[in-house]
TIRO-2110 file (N, C-alpha, C; in Angstrom, 1 decimal):
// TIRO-2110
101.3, 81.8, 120.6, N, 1, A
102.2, 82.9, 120.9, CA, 1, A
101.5, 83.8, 122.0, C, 1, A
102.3, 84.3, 123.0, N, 2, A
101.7, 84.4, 124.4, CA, 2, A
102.0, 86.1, 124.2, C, 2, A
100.7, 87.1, 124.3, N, 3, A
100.8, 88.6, 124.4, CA, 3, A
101.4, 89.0, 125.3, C, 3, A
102.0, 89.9, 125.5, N, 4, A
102.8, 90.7, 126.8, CA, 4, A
102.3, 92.1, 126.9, C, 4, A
102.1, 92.4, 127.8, N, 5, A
101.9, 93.6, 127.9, CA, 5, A
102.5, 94.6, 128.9, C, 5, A
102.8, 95.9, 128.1, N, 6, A
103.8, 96.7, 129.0, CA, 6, A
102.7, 97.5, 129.7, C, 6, A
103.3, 97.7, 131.1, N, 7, A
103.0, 99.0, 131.6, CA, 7, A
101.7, 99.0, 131.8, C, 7, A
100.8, 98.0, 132.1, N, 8, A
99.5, 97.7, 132.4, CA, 8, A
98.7, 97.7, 130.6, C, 8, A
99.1, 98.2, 129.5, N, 9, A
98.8, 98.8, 128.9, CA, 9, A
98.1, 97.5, 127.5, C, 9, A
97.4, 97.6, 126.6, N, 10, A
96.6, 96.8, 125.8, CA, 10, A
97.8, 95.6, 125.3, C, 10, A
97.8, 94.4, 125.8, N, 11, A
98.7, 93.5, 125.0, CA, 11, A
99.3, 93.8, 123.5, C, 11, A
100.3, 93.2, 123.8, N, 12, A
101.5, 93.3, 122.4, CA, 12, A
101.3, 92.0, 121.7, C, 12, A
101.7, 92.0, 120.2, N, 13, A
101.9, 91.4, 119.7, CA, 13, A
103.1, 90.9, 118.9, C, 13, A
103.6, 90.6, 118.1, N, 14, A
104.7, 90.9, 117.5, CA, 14, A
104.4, 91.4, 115.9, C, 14, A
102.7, 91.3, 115.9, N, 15, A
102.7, 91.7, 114.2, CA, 15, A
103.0, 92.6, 114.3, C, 15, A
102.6, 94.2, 115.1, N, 16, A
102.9, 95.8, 114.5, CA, 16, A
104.3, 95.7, 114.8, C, 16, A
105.3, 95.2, 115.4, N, 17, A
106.5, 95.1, 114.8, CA, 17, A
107.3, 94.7, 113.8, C, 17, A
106.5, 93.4, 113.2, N, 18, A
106.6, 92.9, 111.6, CA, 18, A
106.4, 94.1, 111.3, C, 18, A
105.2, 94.9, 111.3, N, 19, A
104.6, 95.7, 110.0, CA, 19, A
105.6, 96.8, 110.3, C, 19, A
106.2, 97.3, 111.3, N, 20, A
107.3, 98.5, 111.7, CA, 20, A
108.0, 98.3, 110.5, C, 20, A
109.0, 96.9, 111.1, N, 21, A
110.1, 96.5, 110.2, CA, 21, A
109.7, 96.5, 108.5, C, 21, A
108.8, 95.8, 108.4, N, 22, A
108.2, 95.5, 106.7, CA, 22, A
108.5, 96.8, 106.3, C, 22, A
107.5, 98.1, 107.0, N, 23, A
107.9, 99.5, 106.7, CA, 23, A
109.2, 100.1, 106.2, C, 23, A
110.3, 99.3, 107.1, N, 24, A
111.6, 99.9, 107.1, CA, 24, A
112.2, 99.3, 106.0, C, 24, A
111.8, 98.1, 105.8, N, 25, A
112.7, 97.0, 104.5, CA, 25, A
112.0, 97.5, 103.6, C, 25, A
110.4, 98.4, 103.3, N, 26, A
110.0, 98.8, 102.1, CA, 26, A
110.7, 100.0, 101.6, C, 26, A
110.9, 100.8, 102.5, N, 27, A
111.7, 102.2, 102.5, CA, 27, A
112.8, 102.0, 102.0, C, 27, A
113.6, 101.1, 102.8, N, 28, A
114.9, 100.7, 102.0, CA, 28, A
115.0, 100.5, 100.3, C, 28, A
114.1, 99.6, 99.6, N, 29, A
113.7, 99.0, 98.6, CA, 29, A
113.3, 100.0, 97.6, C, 29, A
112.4, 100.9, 98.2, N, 30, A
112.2, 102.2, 97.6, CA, 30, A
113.0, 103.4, 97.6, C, 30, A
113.7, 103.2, 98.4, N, 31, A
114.9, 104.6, 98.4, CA, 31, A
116.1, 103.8, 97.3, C, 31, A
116.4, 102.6, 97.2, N, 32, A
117.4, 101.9, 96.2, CA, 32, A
116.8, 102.4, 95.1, C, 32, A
115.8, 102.1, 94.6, N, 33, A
115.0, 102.2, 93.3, CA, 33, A
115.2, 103.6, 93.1, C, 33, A
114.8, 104.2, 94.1, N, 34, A
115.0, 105.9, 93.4, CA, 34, A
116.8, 106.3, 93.3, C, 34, A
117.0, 105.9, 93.9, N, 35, A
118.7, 106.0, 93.4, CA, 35, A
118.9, 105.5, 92.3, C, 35, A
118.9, 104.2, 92.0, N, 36, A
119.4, 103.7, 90.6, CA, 36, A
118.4, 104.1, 89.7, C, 36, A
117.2, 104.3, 89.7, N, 37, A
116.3, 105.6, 88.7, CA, 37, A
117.1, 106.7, 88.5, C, 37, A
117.0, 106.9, 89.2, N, 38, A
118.4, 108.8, 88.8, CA, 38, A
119.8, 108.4, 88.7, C, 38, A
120.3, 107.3, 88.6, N, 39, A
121.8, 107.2, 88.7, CA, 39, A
121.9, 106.6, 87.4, C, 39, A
121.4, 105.5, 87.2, N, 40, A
121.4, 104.4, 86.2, CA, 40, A
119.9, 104.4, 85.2, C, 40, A
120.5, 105.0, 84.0, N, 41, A
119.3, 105.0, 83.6, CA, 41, A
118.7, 104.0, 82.5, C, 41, A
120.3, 103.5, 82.4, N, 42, A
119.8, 101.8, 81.1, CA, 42, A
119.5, 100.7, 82.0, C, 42, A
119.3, 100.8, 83.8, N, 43, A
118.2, 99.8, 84.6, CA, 43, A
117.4, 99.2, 84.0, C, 43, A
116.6, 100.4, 84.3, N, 44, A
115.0, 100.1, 83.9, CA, 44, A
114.4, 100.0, 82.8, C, 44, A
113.6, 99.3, 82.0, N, 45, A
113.1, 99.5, 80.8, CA, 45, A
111.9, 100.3, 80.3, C, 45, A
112.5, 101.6, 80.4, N, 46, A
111.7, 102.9, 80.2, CA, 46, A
110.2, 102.9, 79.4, C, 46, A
111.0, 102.1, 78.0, N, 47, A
109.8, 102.2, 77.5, CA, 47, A
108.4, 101.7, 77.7, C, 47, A
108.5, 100.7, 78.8, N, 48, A
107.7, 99.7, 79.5, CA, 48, A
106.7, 100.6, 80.6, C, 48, A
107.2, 102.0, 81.1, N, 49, A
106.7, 102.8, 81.9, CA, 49, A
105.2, 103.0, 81.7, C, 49, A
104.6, 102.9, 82.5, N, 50, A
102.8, 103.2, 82.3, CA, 50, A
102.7, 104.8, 81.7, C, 50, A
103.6, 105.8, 82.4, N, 51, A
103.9, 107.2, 82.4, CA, 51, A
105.1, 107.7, 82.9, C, 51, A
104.9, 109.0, 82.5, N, 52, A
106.3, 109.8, 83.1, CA, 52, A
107.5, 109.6, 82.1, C, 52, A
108.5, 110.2, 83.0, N, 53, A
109.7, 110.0, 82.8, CA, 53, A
110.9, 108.9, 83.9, C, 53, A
111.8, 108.9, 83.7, N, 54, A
112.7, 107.8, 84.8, CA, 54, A
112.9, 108.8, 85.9, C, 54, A
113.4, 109.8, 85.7, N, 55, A
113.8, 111.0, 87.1, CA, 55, A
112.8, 111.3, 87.7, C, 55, A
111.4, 111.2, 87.4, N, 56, A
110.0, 111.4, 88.2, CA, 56, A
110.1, 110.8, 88.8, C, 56, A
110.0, 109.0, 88.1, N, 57, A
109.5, 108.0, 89.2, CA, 57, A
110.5, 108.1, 90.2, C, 57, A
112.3, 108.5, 90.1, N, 58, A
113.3, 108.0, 90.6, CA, 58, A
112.7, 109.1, 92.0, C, 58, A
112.8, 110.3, 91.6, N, 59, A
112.3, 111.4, 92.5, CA, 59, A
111.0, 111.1, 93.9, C, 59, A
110.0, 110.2, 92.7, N, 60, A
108.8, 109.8, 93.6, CA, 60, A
109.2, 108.5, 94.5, C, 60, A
110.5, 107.9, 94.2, N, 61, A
110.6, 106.7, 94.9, CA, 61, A
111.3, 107.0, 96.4, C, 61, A
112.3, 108.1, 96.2, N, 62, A
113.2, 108.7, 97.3, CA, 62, A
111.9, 109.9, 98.5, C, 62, A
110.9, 110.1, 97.4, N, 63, A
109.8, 110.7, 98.3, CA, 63, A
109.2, 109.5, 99.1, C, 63, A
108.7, 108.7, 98.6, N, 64, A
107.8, 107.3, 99.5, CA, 64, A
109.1, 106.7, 100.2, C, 64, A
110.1, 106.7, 100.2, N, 65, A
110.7, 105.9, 100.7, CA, 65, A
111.3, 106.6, 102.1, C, 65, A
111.5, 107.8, 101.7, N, 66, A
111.8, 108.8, 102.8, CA, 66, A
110.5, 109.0, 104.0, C, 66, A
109.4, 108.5, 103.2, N, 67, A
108.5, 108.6, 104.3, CA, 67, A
107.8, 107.6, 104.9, C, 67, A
108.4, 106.6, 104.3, N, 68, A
107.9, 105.1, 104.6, CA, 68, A
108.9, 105.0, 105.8, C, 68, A
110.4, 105.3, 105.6, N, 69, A
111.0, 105.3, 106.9, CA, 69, A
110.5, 105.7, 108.1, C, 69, A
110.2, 107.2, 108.1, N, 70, A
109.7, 107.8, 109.1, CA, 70, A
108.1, 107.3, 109.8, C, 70, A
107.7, 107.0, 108.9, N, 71, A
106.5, 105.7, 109.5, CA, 71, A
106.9, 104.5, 110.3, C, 71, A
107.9, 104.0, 109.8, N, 72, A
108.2, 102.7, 110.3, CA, 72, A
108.9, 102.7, 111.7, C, 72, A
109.6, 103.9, 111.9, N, 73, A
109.9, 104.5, 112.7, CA, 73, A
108.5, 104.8, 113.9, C, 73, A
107.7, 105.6, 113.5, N, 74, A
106.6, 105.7, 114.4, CA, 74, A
105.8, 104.5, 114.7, C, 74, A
105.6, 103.8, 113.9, N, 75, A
105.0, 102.6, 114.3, CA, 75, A
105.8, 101.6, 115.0, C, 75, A
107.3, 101.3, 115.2, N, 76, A
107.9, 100.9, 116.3, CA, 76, A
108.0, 101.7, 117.5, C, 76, A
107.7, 102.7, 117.8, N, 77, A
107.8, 103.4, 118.6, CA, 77, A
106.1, 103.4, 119.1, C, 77, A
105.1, 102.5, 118.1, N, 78, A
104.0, 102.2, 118.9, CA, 78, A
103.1, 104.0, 118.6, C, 78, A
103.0, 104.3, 117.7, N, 79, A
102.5, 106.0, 117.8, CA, 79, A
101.5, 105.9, 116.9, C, 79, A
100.5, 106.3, 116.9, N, 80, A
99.2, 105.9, 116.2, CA, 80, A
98.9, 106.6, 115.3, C, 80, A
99.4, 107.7, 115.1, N, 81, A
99.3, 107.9, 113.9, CA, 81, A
100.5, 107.5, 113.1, C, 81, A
101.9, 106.8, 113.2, N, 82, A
102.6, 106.5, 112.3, CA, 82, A
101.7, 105.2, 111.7, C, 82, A
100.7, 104.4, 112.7, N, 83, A
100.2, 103.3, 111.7, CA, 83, A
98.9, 104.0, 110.9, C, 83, A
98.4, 105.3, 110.9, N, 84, A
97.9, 105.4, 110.0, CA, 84, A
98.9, 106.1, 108.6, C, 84, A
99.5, 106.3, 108.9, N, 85, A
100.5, 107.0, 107.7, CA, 85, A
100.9, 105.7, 107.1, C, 85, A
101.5, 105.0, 107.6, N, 86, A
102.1, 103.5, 107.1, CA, 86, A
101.2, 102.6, 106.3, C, 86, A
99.6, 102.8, 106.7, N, 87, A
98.8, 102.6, 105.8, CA, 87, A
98.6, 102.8, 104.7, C, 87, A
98.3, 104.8, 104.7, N, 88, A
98.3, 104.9, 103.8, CA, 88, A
99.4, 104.9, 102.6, C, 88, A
100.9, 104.9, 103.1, N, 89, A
101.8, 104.9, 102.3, CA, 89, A
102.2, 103.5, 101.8, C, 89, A
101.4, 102.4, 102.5, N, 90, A
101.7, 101.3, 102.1, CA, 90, A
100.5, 101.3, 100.8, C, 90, A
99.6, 101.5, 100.9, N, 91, A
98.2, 101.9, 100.0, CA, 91, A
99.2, 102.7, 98.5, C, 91, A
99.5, 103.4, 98.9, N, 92, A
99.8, 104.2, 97.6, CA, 92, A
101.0, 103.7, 97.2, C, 92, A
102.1, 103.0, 98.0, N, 93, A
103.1, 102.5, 97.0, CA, 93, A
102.9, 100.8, 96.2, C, 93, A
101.9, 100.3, 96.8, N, 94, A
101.0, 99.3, 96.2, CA, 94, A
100.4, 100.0, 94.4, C, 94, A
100.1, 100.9, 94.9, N, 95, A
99.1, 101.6, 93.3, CA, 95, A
100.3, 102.1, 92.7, C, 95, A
101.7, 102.8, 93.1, N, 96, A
102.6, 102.8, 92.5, CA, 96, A
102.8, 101.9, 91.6, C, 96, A
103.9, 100.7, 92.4, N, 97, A
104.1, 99.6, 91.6, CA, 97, A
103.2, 98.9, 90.9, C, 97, A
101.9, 99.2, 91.3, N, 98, A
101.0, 98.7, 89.9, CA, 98, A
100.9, 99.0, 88.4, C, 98, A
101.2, 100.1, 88.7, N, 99, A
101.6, 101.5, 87.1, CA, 99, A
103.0, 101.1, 86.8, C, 99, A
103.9, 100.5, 87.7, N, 100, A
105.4, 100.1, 86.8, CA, 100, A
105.3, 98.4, 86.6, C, 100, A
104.2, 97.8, 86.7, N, 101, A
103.7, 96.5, 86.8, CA, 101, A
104.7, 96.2, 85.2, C, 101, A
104.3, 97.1, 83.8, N, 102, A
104.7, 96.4, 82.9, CA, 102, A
106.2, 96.7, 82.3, C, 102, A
106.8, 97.8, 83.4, N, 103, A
108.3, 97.4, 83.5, CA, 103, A
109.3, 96.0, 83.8, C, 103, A
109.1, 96.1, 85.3, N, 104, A
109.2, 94.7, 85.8, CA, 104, A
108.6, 94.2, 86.9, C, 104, A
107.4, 93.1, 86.1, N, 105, A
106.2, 92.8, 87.0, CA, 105, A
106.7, 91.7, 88.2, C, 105, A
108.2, 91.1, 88.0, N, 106, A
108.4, 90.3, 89.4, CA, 106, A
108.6, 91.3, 90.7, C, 106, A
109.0, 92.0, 90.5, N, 107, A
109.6, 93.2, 91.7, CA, 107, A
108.6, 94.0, 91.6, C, 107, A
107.7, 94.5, 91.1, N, 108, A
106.3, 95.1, 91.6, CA, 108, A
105.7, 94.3, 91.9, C, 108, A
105.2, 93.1, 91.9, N, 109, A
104.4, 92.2, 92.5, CA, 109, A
104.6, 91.4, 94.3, C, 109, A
106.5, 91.5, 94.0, N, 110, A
106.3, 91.3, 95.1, CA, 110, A
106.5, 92.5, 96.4, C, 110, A
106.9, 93.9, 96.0, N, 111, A
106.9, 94.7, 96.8, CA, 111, A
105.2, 95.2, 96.9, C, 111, A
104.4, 94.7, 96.2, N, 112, A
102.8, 95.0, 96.4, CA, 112, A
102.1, 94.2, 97.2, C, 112, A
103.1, 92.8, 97.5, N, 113, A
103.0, 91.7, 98.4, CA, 113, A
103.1, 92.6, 99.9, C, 113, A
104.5, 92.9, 100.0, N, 114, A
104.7, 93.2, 101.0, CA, 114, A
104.1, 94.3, 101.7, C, 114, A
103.3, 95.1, 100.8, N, 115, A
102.9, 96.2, 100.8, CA, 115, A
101.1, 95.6, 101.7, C, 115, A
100.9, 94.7, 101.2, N, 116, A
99.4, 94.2, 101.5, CA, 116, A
99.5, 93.7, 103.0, C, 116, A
100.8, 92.7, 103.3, N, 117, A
101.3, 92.7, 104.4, CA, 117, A
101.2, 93.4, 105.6, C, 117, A
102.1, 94.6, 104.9, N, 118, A
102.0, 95.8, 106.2, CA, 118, A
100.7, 96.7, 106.4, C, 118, A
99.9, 96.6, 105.3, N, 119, A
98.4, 97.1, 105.5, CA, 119, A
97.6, 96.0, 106.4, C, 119, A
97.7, 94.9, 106.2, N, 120, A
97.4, 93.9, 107.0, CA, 120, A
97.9, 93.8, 108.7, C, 120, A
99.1, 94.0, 109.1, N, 121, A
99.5, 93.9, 110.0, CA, 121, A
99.3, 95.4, 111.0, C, 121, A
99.2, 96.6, 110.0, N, 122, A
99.0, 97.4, 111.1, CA, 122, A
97.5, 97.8, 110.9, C, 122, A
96.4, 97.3, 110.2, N, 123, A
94.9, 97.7, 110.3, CA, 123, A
94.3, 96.2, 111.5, C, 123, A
95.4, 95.2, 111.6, N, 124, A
94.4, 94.7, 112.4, CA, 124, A
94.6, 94.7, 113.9, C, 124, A
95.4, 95.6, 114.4, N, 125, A
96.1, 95.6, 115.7, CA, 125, A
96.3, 97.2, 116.0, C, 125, A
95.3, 98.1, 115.8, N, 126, A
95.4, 99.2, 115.7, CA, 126, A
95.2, 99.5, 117.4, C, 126, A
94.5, 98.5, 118.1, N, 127, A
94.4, 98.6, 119.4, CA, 127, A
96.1, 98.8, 120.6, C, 127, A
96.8, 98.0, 119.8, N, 128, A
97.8, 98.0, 120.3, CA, 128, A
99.2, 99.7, 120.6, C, 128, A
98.1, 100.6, 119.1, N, 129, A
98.8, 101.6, 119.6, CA, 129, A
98.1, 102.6, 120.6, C, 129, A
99.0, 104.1, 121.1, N, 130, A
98.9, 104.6, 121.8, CA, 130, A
97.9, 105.9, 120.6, C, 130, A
END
């Protein structure tokens, strides 16, 4: 795969655009969950919750997800601190879905996938931002 680079400036890749995107498809994933958390409440299997209540998590989901967007956003746009935010928000919605692990462990496991992914793709190309 051959780097390009704009504008004289540190070659491109295409991972911190995976990890942009990954950001934007986690956001999405997480903003659904907090909707049908507050909308639908025979979804989820409550009693299965590590903690809380369903309206917290649904509440905390529409919080990470709202700002997972806005990350994913700054990190296509190449902005160096959106890849440290996207870190860290990929970091904590990883430890999220860990704690709903014994709701439903297929759909935490693999958004904790994807989650490792985009910690992966934007800590190893941090050169690439501005």
């Amino acid at each position: 795969m051959a780097a390009s680079s704009v504008s004289g400036g540190p070659p491109r890749t295409g991972l911190v655009t995976f990890g942009g995107v990954m950001l934007v498809i986690a956001a999405a994933f997480n903003l659904l969950d907090g909707i049908v958390a507050l909308v639908n409440d025979d979804y989820y299997v409550v009693d299965e919750l590590l903690f809380g209540d369903l309206s917290g998590w649904g509440v905390w989901w529409l919080v990470i997800g709202g700002a997972q967007l806005l990350a994913g956003w700054l990190v296509l746009a190449r902005r160096g601190f959106g890849a440290l935010i996207g870190i860290l928000l990929a970091g904590a919605n990883a430890l999220t879905h860990l704690m709903f692990l014994g709701a439903y462990p297929a759909w935490s496991i693999a958004i904790m996938v994807v989650d490792v992914l985009i910690i992966y793709a934007l800590a190893t190309r941090l050169d690439e931002f501005d």
